[in-house]
C-alpha positions in Angstrom: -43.8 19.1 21.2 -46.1 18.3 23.8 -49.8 16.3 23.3 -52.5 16.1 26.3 -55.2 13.7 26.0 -57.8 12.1 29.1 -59.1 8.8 29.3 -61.4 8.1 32.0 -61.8 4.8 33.7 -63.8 2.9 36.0 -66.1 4.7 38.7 -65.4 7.5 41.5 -64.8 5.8 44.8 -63.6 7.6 48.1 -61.0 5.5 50.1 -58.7 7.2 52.6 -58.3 3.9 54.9 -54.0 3.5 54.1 -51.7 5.8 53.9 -48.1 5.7 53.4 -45.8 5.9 56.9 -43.8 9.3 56.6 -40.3 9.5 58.7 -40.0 12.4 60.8 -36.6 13.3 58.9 -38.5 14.9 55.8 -35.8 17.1 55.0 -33.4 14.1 54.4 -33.6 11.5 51.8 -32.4 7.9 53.3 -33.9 5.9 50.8 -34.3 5.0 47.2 -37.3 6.8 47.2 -37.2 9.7 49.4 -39.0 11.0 52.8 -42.5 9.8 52.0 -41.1 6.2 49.8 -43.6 7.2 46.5 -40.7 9.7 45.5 -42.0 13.3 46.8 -40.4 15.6 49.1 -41.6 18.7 51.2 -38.6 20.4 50.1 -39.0 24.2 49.0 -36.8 26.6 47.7 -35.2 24.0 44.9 -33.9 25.6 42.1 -35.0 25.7 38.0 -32.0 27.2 36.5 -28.9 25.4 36.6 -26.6 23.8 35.0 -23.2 22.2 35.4 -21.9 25.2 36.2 -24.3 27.7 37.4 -25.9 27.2 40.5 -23.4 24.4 41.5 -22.8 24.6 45.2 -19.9 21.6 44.4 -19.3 19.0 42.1 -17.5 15.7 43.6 -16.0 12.9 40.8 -17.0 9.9 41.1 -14.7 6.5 40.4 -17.1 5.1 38.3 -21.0 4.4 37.2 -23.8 4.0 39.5 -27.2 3.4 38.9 -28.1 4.1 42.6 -29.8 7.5 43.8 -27.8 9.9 46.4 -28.9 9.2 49.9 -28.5 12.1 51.8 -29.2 12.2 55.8 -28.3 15.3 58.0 -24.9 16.2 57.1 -23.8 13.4 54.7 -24.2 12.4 51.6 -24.2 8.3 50.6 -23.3 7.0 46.9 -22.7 3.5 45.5 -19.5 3.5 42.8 -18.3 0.6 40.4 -15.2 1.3 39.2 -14.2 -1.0 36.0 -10.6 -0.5 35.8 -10.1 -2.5 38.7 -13.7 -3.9 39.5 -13.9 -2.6 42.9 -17.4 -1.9 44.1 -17.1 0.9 46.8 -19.8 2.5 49.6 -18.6 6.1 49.7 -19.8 9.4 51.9 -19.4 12.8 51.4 -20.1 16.0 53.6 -23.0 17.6 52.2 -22.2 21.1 52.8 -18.7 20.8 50.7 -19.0 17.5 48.7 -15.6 16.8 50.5 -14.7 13.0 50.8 -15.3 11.5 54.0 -15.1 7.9 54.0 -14.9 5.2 51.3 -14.5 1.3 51.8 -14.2 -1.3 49.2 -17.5 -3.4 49.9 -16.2 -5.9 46.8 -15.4 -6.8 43.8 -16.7 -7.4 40.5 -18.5 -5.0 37.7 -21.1 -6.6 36.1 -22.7 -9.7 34.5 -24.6 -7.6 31.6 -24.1 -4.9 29.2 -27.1 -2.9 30.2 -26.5 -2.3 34.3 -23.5 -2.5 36.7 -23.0 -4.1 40.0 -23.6 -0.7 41.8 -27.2 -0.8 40.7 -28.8 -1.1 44.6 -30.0 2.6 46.4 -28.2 2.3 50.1 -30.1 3.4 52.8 -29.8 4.6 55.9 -32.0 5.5 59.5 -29.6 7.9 60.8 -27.5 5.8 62.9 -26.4 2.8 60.6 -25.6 2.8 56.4 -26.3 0.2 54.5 -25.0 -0.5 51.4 -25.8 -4.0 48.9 -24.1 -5.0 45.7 -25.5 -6.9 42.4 -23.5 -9.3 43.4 -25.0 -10.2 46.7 -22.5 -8.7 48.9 -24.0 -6.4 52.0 -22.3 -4.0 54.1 -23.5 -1.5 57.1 -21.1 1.0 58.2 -21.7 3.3 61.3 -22.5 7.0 59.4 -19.2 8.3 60.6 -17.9 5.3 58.6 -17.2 2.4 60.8 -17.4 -1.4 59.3 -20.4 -2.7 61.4 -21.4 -6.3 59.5 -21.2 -7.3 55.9 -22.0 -10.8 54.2 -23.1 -12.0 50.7 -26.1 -13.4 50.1 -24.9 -16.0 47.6 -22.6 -17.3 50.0 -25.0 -17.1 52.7 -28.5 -18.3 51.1 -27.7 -19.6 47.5 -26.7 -18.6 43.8 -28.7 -15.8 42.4 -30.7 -17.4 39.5 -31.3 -14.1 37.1 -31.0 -13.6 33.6 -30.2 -10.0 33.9 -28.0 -8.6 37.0 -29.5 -8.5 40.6 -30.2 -4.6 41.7 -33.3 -4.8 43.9 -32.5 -1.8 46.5 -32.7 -2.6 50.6 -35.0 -0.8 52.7 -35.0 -0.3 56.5 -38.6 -0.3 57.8 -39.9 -0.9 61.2 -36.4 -0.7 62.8 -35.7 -3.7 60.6 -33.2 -3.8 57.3 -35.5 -5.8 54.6 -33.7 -7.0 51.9 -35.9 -9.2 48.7 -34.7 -11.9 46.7 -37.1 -12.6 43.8 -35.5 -14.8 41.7 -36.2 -17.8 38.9 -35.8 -21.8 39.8 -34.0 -22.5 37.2 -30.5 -21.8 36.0 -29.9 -19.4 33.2 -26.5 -18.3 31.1 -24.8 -20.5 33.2 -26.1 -18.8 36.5 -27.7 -19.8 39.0 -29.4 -23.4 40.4 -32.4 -25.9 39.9 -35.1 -25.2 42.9 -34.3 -21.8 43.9 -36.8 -20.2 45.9 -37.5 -16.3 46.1 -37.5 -14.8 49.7 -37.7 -11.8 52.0 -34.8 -11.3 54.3 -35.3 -9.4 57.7 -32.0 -8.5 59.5 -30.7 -6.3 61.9 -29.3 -3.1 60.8 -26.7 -2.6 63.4 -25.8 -6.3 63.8 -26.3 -8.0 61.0 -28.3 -10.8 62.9 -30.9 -12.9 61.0 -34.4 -11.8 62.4 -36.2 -14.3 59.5 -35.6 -15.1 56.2 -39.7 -15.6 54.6 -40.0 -17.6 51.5 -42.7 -16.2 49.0 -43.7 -18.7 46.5 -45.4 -18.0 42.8 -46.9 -19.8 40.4 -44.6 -17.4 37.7 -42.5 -18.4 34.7 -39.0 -18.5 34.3 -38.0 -14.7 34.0 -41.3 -13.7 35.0 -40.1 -14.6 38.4 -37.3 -12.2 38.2 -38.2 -8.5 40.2 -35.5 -5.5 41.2 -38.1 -4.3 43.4 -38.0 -2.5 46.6 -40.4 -3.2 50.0 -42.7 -0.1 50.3 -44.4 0.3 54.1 -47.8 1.3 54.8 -50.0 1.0 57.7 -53.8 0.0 57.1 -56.5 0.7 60.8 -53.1 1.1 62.3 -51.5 -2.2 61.3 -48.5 -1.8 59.9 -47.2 -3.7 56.8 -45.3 -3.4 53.7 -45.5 -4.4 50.4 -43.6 -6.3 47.4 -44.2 -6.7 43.4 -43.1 -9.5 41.5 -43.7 -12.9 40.7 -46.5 -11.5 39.0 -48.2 -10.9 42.2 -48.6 -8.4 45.0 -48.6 -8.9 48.5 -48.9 -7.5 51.7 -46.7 -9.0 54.5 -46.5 -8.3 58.5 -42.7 -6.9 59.5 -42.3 -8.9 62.4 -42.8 -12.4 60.6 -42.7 -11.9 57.2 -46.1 -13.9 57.0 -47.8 -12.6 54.1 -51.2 -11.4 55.1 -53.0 -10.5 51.4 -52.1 -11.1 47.8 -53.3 -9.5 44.4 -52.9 -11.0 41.0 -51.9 -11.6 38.9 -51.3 -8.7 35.5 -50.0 -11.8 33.6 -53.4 -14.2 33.7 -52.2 -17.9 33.2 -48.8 -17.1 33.6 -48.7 -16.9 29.9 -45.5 -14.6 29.3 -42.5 -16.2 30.1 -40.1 -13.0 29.7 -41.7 -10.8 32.2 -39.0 -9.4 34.9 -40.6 -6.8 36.7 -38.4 -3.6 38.0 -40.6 -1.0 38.4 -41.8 -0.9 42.3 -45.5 -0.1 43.2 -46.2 3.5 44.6 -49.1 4.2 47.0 -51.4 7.0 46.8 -54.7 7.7 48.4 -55.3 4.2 49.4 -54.6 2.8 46.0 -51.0 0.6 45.0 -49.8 1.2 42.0 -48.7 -1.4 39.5 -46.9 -1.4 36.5 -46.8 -4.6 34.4 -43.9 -5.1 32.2 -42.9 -4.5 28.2 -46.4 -2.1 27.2 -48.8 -4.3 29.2 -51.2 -2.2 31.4 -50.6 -0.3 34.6 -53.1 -2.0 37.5 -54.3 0.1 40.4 -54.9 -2.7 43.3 -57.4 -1.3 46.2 -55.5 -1.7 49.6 -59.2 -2.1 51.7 -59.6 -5.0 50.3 -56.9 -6.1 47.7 -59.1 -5.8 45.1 -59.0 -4.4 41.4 -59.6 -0.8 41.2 -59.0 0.2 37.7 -56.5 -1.0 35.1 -55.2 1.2 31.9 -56.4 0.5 28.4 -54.3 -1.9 26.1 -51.5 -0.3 24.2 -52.5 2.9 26.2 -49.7 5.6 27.2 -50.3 4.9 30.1 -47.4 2.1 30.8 -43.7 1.8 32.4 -41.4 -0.8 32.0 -38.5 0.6 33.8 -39.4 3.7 35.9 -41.5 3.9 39.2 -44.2 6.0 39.2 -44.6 9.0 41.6 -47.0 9.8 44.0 -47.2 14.0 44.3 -50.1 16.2 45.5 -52.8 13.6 45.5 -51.8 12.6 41.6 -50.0 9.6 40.6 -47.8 10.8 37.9 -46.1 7.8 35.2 -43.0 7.7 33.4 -43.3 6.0 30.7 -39.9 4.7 29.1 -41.5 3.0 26.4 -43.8 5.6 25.0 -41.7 8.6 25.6 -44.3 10.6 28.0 -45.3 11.5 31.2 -48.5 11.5 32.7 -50.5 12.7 35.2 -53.6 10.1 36.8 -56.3 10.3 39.0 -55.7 7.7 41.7 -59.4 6.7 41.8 -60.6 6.4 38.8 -57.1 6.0 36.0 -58.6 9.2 34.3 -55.5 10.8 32.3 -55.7 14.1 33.0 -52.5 15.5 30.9 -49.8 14.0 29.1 -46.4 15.2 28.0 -44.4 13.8 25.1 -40.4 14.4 26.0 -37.5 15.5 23.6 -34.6 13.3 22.3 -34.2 10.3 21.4 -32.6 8.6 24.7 -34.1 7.0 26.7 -36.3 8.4 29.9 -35.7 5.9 32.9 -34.9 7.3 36.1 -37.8 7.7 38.3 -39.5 10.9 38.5 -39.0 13.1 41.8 -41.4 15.5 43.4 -40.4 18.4 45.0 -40.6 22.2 45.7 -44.2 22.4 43.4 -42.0 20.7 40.6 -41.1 17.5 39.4 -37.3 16.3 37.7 -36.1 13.3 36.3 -33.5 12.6 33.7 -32.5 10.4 30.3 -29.7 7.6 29.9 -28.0 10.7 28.5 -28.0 13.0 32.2 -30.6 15.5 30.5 -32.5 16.8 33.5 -35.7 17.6 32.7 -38.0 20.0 35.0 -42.2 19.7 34.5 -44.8 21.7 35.7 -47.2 19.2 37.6 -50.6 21.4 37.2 -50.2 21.2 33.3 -47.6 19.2 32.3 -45.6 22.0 30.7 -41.5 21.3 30.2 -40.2 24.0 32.8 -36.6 23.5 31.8 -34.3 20.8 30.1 -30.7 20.6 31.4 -27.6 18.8 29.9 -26.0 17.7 33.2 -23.6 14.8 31.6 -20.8 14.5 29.2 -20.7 14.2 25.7 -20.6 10.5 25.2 -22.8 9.6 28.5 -26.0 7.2 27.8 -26.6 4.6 30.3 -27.3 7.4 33.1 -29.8 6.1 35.7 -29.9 7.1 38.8 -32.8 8.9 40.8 -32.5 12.8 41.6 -32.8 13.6 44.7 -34.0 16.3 47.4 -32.8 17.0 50.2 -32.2 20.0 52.8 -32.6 22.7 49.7 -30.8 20.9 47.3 -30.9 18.7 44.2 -28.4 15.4 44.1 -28.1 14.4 40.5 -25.5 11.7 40.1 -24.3 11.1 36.4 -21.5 8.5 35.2 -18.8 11.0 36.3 -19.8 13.0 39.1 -22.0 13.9 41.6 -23.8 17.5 41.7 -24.8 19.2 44.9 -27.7 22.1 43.0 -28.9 25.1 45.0 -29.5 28.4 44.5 
């Protein structure tokens, strides 16, 4: 069944000033959220018709769950594995012409600390000399691509108890020749985890070494698991400064690589600090000068204008247009939303919020990996691996694919594109698609 409805809101304003930073490598996908970090690709050629067996150019097993998207750069592929028999959290790379194994180290151990996620939650990255690969349980490791053990510490160890209710899974991010990695975090214990006085913090190290560059600590006048974010630094540049950018805390701010200083805030979505129970995961996206903000549990989505760090536009109360888990996508000028909650996707007008289609989705699990774009298409999947393929110009469902097993739900991970290919890690396996 599928319902389109518009909503327009606020005024028409040109802004082109920002724009995202955009890797050279646009063929490869090194980070959680691809080439252009709002979860597009240039990749053509991608195919529509597939399924675990058809169109398969190899299928490699995987030890265990991941919620962690494929990272795939030149001829290797990167996945994150907790394995519960023997709660061993392992970094492992394939070749991505074969699927063959490659290398695979035991980073550590552990599986999780709630029902609803594992320990193997974090995306690794890469910048095409050094992998790097983090842990819910604060452990860190970079490995030389060809698999050599470069560095590895844990953050607990090294800079305090995590204090989270739910299980840390914020992904890393290597910007500015610089491996960022955020800690937002509560100040006050919870289930037994966790100390009085924590302080959430943005840790700059780097990649190749391991060396402390800084370690900035962002303060925020947020409540108890409002504090909490599994966010992910996204870079931009602004009159040829560059900078990147971090939800949570109920805030956003801006913040300059080399120091960490933070140079701009916005906020807050949660006036007064009023809910308490507000852990934020999805990232903001930028899109024609315009950061994208989704505020937890059916509250509004906030678009935040990066001239000036001002309020653009916000959605209507109770309005489709919300996300409590999935990040938003930025894909041929549109912002397109995933909402988990109300069971649709839809596509926006960056400057003004106008709704211009939306898309109810099938079945009842749950939609929460964040939507790719790609190849004049975009895919995402449900808890239960059912890939689903939608037409961006109208919203129409292209295809729907059963890619899991009978019994999967908890599937979360990302798809990604990369050198003519889809990646689509389940529970059990990862899939190399092409035509």
């Amino acid at each position: 069944m599928m319902r389109r409805l518009a909503v327009t809101t606020g005024l028409v304003t040109l802004i082109t000033l920002l724009a995202p930073i955009r890797p050279a490598a646009a063929e490869d996908w090194s980070n959680w959220r691809g080439p252009n970090y709002d979860g597009s690709t240039s990749e053509t050629n991608l195919p529509t018709d597939f399924s675990k067996t058809k169109n398969v150019k190899w299928v490699a097993p995987m030890p265990g769950p991941s919620a962690a998207t494929p990272i795939i750069c030149g001829d290797r592929v990167f996945v994150s594995a907790a394995v519960p028999a023997d709660e061993k959290l392992l970094a492992i790379c394939l070749d991505r012409k074969t699927g063959k194994l490659l290398w695979q180290h035991q980073v550590g151990s552990g599986y999780q600390n709630s029902d609803k996620t594992n320990y193997a939650s974090p995306s690794p990255v890469t910048d095409g000399k050094t992998v790097v690969f983090l842990y819910g349980q604060g452990d860190l490791a970079a490995f030389s691509v060809d698999g050599k053990r470069l560095w590895s510490i844990n953050l607990q160890e090294a800079y305090g108890d995590f204090t989270y209710q739910w299980t840390y899974s914020a992904s890393p991010a290597i910007l500015f020749d610089k491996l960022y990695v955020q800690v937002l975090q509560r100040n006050t214990p919870v289930h037994d985890r966790g100390v009085d006085g924590q302080v959430s913090y943005i840790l700059a190290l780097d990649p190749a070494t391991g060396k402390e560059l800084y370690r900035h600590v962002r303060p925020t006048d947020a409540v108890k698991e409002s504090r909490e974010a599994y966010t992910t630094p996204i870079p931009y540049t602004a009159n040829g400064k560059k900078q990147f950018i971090i939800t949570g805390g109920d805030v956003l701010t801006g913040h300059d690589p080399e120091t960490g200083k933070e140079l701009w805030r916005w906020g807050t979505y949660n006036p007064g600090h009023r809910e308490v129970w507000w852990r934020l995961v999805p990232t903001a996206v930028i899109g024609d000068g315009v950061a994208l903000v989704c505020a937890p549990k059916k509250a509004p989505i906030y678009a935040i204008d990066l001239k000036d760090a001002s309020l653009k536009w916000q959605s209507p109360d109770r309005s489709v247009l919300t996300s409590d888990v999935p990040t938003p996508l930025f894909y041929q000028g549109k912002f397109f939303v995933l909402s988990d909650l109300r069971r649709a996707l839809s596509r926006i007008e960056p400057q003004t919020g106008k709704i211009e289609w939306t898309t109810e989705l099938p079945g009842f699990y749950k939609w929460r990996s964040s939507p790719t774009g790609a190849d004049g298409k975009i895919y995402f999947m449900n808890h239960h691996a059912d890939v689903i393929i939608v037409d961006p110009a109208d919203g129409k469902i292209v295809s729907q694919i059963a890619m899991g097993e009978e019994s999967d739900d908890n599937t979360r991970s990302s798809i990604a594109a990369a050198h003519g290919n889809l990646f689509i890690r389940t529970n059990g396996a990862l899939y190399c698609i092409g035509d």
